[in-house]
SEVOBA-869692 format. One record per residue: z, x, y of N, C-alpha, C, O, CB in turn; residue in one letter. Coordinates in steps of 0.05 Angstrom, whole numbers, padded with zeros to 5 digits, always signed. Atoms other than C-alpha are relative to their C-alpha. Glycine has a CB too. Example, Ala and Ser with C-alpha at 12.3 -4.5 7.8 and 13.67 -1.06 7.14 Angstrom:
+00000+00018-00024+00156+00246-00090+00000+00018+00024+00013+00039+00024+00025-00020+00001A/-00001-00016-00024+00143+00273-00021+00014-00015+00022+00018-00005+00044-00029+00009+00009S/
This chain:
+00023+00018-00001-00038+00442-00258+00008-00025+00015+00030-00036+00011-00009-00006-00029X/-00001+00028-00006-00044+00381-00223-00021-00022-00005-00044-00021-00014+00004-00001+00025X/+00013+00026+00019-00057+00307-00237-00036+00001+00013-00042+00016+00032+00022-00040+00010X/+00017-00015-00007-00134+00304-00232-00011-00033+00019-00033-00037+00029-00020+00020-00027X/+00003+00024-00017-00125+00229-00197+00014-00007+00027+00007-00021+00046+00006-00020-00016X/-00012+00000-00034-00070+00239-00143-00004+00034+00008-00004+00041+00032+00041-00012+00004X/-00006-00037-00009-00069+00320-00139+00032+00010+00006+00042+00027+00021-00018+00008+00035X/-00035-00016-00002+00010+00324-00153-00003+00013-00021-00019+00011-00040+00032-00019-00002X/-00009-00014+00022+00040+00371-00190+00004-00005-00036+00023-00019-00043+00021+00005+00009X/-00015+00013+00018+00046+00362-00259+00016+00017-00019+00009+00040-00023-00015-00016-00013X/-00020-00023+00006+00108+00390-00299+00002-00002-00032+00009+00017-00046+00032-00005+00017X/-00009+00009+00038+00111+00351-00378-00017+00012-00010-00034+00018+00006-00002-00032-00015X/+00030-00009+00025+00061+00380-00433-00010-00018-00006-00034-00015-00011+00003+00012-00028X/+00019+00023+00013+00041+00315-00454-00020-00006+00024-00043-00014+00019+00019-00030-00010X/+00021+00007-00015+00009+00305-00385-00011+00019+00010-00029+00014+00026+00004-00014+00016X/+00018-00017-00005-00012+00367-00377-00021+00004-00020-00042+00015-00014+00012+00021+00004X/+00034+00004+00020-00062+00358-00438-00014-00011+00010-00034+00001+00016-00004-00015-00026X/+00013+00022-00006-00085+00297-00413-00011+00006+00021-00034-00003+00021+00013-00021+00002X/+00013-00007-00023-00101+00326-00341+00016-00023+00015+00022-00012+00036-00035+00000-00001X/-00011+00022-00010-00064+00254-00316+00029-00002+00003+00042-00007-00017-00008-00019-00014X/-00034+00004+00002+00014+00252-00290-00002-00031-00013-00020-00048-00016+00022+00001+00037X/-00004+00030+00010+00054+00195-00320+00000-00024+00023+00000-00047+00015+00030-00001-00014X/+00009+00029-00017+00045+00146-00251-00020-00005-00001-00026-00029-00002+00003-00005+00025X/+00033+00005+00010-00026+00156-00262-00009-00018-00015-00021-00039-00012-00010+00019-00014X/+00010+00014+00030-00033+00138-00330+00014-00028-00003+00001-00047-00014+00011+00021-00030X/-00011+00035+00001+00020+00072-00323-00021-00005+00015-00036-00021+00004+00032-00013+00014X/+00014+00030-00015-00021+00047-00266-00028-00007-00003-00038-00027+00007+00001+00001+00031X/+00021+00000+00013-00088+00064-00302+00000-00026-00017-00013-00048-00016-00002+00026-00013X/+00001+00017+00023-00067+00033-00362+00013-00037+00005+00009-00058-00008+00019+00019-00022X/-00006+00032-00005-00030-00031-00328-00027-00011+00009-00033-00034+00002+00024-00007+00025X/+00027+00018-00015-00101-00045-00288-00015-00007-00029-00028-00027-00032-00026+00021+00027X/+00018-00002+00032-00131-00033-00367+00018-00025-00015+00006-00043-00027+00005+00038-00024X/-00011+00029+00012-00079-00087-00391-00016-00025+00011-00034-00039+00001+00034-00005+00009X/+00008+00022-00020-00092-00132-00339-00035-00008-00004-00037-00032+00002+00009+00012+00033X/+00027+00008+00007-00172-00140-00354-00010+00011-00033-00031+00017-00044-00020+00013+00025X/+00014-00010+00037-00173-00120-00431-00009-00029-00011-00025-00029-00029+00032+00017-00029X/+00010+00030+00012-00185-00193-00448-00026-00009+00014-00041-00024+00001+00022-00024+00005X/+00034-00003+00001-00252-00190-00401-00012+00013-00009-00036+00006-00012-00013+00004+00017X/+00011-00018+00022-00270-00136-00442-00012-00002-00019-00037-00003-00022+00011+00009-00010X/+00002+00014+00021-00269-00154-00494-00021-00011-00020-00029-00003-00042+00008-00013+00007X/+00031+00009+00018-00324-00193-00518-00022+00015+00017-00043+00003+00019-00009-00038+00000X/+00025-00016-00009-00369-00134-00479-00003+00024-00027-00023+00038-00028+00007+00017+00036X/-00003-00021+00017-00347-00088-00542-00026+00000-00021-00027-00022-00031+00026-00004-00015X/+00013+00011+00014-00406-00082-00586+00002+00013-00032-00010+00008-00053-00024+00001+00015X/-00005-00016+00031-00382-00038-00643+00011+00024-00005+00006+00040+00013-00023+00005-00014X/-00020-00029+00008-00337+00023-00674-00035+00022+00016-00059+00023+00014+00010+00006-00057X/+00010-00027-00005-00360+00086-00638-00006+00026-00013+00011+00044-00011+00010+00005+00012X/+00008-00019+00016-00399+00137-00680-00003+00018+00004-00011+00035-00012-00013-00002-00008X/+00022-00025-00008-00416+00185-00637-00014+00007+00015-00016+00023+00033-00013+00005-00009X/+00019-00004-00030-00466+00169-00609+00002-00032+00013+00009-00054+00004-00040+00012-00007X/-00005+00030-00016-00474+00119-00545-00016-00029-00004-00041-00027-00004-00006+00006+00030X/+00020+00033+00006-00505+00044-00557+00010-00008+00032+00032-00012+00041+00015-00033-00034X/-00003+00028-00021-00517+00006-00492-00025-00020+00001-00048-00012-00003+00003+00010+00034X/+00012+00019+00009-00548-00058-00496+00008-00030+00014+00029-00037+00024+00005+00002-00026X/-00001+00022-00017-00558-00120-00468+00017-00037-00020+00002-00050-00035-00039-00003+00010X/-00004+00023+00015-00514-00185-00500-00035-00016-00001-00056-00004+00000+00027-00019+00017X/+00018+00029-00001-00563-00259-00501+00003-00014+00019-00014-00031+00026+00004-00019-00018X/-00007+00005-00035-00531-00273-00436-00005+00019+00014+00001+00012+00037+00027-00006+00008X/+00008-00019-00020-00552-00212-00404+00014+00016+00007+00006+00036+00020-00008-00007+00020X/-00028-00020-00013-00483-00179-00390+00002+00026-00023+00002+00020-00047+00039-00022+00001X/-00007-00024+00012-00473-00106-00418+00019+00003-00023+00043+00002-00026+00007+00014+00018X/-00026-00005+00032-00445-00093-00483-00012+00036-00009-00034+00047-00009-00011-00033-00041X/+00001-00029+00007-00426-00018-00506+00023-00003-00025+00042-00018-00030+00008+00023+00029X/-00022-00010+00024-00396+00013-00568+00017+00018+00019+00022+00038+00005-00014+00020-00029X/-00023-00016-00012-00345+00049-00512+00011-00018+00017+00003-00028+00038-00008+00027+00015X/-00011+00018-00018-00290+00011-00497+00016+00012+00030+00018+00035+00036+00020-00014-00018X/-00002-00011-00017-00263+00011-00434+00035+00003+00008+00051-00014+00015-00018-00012+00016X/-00018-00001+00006-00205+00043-00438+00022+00018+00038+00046+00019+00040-00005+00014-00033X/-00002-00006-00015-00193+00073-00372-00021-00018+00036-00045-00017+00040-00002+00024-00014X/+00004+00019-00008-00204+00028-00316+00002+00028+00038+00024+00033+00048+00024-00032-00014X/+00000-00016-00025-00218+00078-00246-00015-00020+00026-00005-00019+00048-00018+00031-00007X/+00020-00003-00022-00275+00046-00204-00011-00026-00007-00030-00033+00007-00021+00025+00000X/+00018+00027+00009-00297-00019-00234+00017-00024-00011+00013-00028-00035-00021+00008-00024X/+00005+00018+00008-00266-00080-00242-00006-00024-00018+00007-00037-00035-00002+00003+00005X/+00010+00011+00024-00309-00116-00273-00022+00007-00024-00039-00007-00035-00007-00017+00010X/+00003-00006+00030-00326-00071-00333-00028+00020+00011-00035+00029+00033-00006-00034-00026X/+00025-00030+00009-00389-00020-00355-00031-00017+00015-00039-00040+00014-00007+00006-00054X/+00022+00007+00000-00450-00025-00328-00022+00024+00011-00010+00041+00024+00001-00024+00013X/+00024-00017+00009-00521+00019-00330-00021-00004+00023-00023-00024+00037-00011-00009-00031X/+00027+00015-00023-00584+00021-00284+00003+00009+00022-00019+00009+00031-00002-00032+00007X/-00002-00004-00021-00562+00044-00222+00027+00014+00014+00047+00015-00001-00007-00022+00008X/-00021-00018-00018-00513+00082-00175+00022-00025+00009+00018-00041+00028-00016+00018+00031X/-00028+00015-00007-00439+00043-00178+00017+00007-00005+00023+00030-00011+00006-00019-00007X/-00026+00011+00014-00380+00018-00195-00001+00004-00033+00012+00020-00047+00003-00033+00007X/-00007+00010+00035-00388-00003-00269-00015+00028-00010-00006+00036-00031-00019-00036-00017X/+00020-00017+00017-00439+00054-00287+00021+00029+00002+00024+00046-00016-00037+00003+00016X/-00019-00023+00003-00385+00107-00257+00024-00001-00022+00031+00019-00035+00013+00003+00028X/-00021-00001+00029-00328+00079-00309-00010+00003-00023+00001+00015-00041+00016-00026-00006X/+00000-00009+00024-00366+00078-00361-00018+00031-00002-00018+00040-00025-00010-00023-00017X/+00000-00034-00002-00394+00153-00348+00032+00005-00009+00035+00014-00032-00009+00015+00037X/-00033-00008-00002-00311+00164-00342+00001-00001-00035+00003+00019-00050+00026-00029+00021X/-00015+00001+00030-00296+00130-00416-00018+00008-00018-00009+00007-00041+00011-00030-00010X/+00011-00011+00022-00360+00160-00454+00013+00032+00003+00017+00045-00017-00035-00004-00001X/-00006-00033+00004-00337+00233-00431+00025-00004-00011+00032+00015-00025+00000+00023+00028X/-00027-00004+00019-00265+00211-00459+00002-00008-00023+00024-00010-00035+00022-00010+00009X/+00006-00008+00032-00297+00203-00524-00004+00033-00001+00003+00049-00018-00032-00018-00013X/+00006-00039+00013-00317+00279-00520+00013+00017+00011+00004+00040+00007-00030+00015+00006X/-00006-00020-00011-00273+00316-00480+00030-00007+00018+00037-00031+00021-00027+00009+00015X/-00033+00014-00010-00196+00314-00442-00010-00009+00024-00032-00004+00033+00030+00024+00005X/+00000+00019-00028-00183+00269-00377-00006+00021+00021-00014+00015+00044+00033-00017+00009X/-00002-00013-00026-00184+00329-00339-00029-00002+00016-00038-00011+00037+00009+00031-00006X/+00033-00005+00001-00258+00348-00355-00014-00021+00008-00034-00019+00022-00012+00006-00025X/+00021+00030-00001-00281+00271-00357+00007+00004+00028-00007+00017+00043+00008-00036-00019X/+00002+00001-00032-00253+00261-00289-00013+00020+00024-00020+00010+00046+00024+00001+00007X/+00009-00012-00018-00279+00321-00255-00033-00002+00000-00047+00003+00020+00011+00025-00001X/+00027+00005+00010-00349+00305-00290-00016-00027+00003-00041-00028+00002+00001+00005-00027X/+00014+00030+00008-00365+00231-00293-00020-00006+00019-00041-00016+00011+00020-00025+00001X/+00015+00011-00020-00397+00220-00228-00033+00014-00003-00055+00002-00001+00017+00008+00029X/+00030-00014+00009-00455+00277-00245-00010-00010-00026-00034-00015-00031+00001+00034-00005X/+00017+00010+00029-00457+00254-00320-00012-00034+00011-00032-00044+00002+00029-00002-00037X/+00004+00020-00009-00458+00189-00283-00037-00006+00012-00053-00025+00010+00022+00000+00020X/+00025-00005-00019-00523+00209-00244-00022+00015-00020-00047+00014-00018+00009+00020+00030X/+00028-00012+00018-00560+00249-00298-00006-00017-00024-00028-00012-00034+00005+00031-00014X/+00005+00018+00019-00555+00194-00353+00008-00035+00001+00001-00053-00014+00013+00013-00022X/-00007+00035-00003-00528+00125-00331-00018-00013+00020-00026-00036+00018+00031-00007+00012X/+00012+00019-00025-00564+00113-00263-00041-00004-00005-00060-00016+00007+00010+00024+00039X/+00035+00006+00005-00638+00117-00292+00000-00013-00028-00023-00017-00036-00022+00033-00002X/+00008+00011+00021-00627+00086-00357-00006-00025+00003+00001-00035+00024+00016+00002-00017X/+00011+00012-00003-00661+00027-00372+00008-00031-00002+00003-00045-00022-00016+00009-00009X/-00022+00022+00007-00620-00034-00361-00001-00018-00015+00013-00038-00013+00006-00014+00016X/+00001+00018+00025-00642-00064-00424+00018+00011-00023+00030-00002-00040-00029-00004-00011X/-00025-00012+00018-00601-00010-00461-00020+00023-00002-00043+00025+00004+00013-00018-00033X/+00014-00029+00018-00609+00064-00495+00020-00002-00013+00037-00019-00015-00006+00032+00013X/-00014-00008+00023-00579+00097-00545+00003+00027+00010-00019+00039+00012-00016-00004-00029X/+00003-00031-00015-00557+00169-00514+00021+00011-00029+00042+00000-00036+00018+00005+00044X/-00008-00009+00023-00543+00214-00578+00025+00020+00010+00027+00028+00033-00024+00013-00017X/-00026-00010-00013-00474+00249-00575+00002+00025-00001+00022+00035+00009+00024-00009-00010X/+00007-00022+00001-00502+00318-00591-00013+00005+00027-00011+00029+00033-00014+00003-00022X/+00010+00002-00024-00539+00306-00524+00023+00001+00026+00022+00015+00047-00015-00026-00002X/-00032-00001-00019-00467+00291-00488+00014+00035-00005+00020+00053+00011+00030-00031-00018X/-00020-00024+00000-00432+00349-00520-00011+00031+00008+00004+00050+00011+00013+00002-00030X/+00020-00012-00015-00493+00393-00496+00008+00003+00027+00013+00025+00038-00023-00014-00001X/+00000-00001-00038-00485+00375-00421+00031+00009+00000+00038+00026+00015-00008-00038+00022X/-00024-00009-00012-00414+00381-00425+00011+00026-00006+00033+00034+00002+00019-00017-00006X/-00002-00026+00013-00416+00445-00458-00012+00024+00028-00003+00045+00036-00021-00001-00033X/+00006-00007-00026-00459+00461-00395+00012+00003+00016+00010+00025+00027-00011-00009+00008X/-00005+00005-00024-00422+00442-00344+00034+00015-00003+00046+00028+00013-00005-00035+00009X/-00028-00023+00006-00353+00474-00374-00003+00029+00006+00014+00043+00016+00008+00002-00031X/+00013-00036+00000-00400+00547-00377+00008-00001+00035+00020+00019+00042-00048+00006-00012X/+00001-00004-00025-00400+00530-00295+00025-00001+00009+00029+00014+00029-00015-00015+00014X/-00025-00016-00007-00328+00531-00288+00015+00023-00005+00036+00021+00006+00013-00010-00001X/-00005-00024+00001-00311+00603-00309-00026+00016+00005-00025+00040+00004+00013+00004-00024X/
């Protein structure tokens, strides 16, 4: 198997669960150090399940999925339209439901069938609804 962010080889078991070699995942997780404190106050609550997005009182995006994987955005989650922020957080709701491999090869379509039309005041996307599509889209690789 290889990593599913550079396309090397990968040889450990621990990163072959994950779908991610270990330079991956350090330089993932150093860019995730490095802005966990803008984060931060975008968090809006323990993750149940299902998704909450929602608008703070200042207008900036707050989600119950933190952002724990840092690929394409910068500056954090965001909803409404075809990006940056709306592709990471597609990325970190599928790694509530499913391994790095799957989220990564998936995010950009889950990206496009549920993030880029929602309604940038917020939804609520139920997680029986997620594990649905991804249950789908797993049937299309075998």
């Amino acid at each position: 198997m290889n990593c599913v962010v550079c396309n090397k080889p990968i040889t450990d078991a621990v990163s072959l669960e994950r779908g991610v070699g270990p330079d991956c995942r350090q330089m993932l997780q150093g860019a995730m150090e490095k802005h966990s404190r803008h984060f931060a106050d975008r968090y809006c609550g323990k993750f149940d399940g299902n998704v909450v997005l929602m608008r703070g009182a200042d207008g900036a995006p707050t989600t119950n999925i933190p952002h724990k994987v840092l690929m394409h955005s910068p500056t954090g989650h965001e909803w409404g339209f075809n990006g940056k922020g709306p592709a990471d957080l597609a990325l970190n709701i599928l790694l509530q439901f499913t391994r790095a491999d799957i989220a990564i090869i998936w995010h950009q379509q889950f990206k496009k069938d549920f993030l880029e039309k929602a309604p940038k005041e917020g939804i609520k996307i139920e997680g029986k609804r997620i594990k649905q599509w991804i249950a789908g889209k797993i049937q299309t690789l075998f």
